[in-house]
C-alpha positions, 0 to 999 in steps of 0.5 A: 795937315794937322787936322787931317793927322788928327782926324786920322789918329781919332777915327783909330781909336774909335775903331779900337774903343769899339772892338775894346768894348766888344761888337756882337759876333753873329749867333745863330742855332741850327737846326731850330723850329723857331726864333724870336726875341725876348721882351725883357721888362727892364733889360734895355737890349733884347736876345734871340730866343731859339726854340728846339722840338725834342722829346722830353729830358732830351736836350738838343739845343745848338749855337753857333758864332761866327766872326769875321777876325781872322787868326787865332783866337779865343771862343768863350761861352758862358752860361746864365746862373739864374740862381746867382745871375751871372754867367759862368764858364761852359766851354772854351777852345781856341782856334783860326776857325771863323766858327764856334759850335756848341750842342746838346744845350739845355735850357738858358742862356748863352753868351758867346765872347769871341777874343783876338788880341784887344779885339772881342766880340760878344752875343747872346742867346736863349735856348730852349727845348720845347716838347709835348706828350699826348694821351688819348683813350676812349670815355663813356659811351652810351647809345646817344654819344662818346667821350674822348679823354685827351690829356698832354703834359709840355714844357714849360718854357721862361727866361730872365731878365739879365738886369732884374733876373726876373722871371719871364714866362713864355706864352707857348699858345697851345692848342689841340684838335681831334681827327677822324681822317683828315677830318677835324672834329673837336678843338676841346680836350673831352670832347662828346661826339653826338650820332656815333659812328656804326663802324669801330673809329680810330680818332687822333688827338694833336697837340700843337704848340705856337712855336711848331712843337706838337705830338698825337696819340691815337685811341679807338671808339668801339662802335655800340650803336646801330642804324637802321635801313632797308629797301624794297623791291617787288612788281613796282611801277617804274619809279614807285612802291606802287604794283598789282595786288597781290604784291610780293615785297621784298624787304632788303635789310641794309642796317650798320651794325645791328645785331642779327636775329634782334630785327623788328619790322612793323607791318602796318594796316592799310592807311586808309583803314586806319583814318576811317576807324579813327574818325569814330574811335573812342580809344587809340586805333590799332595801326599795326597789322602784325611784327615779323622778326626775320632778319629780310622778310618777303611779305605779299599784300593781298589785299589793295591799299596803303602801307607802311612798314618801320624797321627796329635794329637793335645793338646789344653791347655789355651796358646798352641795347641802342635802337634805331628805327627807319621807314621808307619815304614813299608808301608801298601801294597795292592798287585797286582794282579795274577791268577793261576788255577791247571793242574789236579783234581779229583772229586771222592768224597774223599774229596781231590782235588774234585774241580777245584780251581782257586786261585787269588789276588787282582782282581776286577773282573774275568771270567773263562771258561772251554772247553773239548777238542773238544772245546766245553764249557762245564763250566762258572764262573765269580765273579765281585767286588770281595771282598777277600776269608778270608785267601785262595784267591782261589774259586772252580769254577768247581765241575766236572760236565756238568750239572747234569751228571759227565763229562768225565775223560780226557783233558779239557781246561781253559780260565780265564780273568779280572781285577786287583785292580792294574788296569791291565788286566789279563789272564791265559789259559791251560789245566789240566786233570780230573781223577775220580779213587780213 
């Protein structure tokens, strides 16, 4: 009995040293973005840090304790003097409430000492209000890349060792980043952005902080730079640039941001031209035909060959003229020439084959001849500065007639001369048979 009366009366006053000596009453701070813990360099008990996102000289830090004793009591918080290191008296209320808040903190520590009867209870915490301010304007621009100025102040963020009252910094791991859209584009404060964009650009710069704290600031690239681009279209084989001589083209200007009436197009001789004369050129070979300056040029190539054409586009700003050049992939193609006539047709009125066609491509002029097959010429057709035939290249030269009267069904003969686009003589001769049986 004794033992267990002694057991008793020991196990009351270890209860009662412990609530004398204070037990940690539970500290937690509302509305916070972030909690840690210090790392003091003496201090052998370390205290929840809560960081506070605010604007700056905006104080808004919150504790709050709470405790399980139940009736009145007393809640004390103290604050830590850095200056004299201890705390001292901040605010007191006493109340039945299981809970004490305080708001509207600045920075530093508070100890929060709960007190009912001989029982007390004691916690600690740091508090910090954590901002950023950022800046963000346009730099140097030139026709090759801009600048982007971003600049930020934040707050500086420390505790103290309670035994050394030493100062501790808090490494808040700040980073920053530049957006265009939800695209990032620089991680560095000033950065170069190369190959500007031809549209004004809104970028934001974020500046963002370990513990969730961050603010932005917007500013506006003003665009100075062009680029150049154009397409063509004409009487094009399927999938080409290539077409009959003549070929119109038409040259379709698609540029960003270049400045109108400044285009130059560079119209070059034919390809083939060119490397012939250089093989025996002492000097630089003229490559360039002529230079248009309308904005969308219509040119036809009369002549059969091969051709390139370049685009200048030019954007005129206060200190820069930025240039951008652009040639098609594909050469624009004005075929060479060629004839070819049938070996037969049937004008029998059916609709089908009831002319002499002669197909050709790329002539200039041509001259076509018809003999029966005593010699005797019975038809002639010629055609000079020849235009084109919308998508056939071919003409009826002959309806089967001598005259008015329907010639003989039989052998005749055909003789077909001229010129080319590609300056080459050309001539085609056979004969071909006429049936007039449906």
């Amino acid at each position: 009995m004794d033992i267990k009366f002694n057991g008793k009366v020991l196990l009351v006053f270890l209860v009662a040293l412990s609530a004398s000596l204070g037990a940690n009453a539970q500290l937690s701070a509302p509305g916070s973005e972030f909690s840690g813990i210090t790392d003091y360099p003496v201090f052998p008990e370390n205290d929840s840090i809560y960081v506070f996102c605010t604007q700056e000289n905006s104080d808004i830090g919150q504790l709050r304790v709470e405790t399980g004793m139940e009736g009145t009591k007393t809640f004390l918080w103290e604050k830590y003097n850095p200056g004299t290191a201890v705390f001292e008296f901040y605010y007191s209320e006493s109340s039945e409430s299981l809970r004490s808040t305080i708001g509207n903190l600045g920075n530093g520590c508070y100890r929060a000492t709960v007190r009912l009867g001989d029982s007390s209870e004691v916690s600690r915490a740091w508090v910090m209000n954590d901002w950023v301010l950022a800046t963000a304007t346009p730099g140097e621009s030139n026709c090759e890349y801009f600048e982007l100025i971003g600049t930020y102040l934040e707050a500086q963020l420390k505790y103290y060792d309670l035994s050394s009252n030493s100062e501790v910094e808090i490494n808040k791991d700040t980073e920053v980043v530049w957006k265009k859209g939800q695209n990032n584009v620089a991680r560095v404060l000033m950065p170069k952005i190369y190959d500007p964009p031809t549209e004004d650009t809104e970028y934001t710069l974020t500046v963002s902080d370990k513990f969730g704290c961050s603010a932005s600031a917007a500013t506006t690239y003003i665009s100075i730079v062009t680029k150049a681009s154009f397409t063509v279209d004409g009487k094009f084989d399927s999938g080409t640039n290539q077409g009959e001589a003549p070929l119109e083209v038409t040259f379709t200007n698609t540029s960003e941001n270049g400045d109108a009436g400044k285009y130059e197009w560079f119209f070059y001789r034919n390809l083939d031209d060119i490397k012939k004369e250089s093989e025996t050129a002492t000097e630089p070979v003229d490559s360039i035909m002529f230079v248009a300056y309308n904005d969308e040029p219509v040119y036809t190539y009369e002549v059969s060959g091969t051709y390139i054409v370049k685009l200048v586009s030019k954007k005129y700003s206060e200190f820069h003229v930025c240039t951008d050049t652009f040639e098609i992939e594909d050469y624009i193609v004005a075929d060479t020439s060629f004839i070819e006539a049938p070996n037969v047709f049937t004008p029998n009125g059916d609709g089908t084959n009831d002319n002499f066609v002669v197909k050709f491509w790329s002539m200039k002029d041509i001259k076509i001849t018809i003999f029966n097959r005593w010699g005797k010429k019975v038809h002639y057709w010629e055609l000079s500065n020849i235009q084109g035939f919308e998508d056939t290249w071919e003409e009826s030269v002959w309806d089967g007639r001598i005259g008015k009267t329907m010639a003989t069904p039989g052998v005749y003969f055909y003789v077909v001369e001229g010129t080319g686009r590609d300056a080459t003589r050309r001539r085609a001769h056979g004969f071909f048979h006429l049936f007039r049986s449906k």
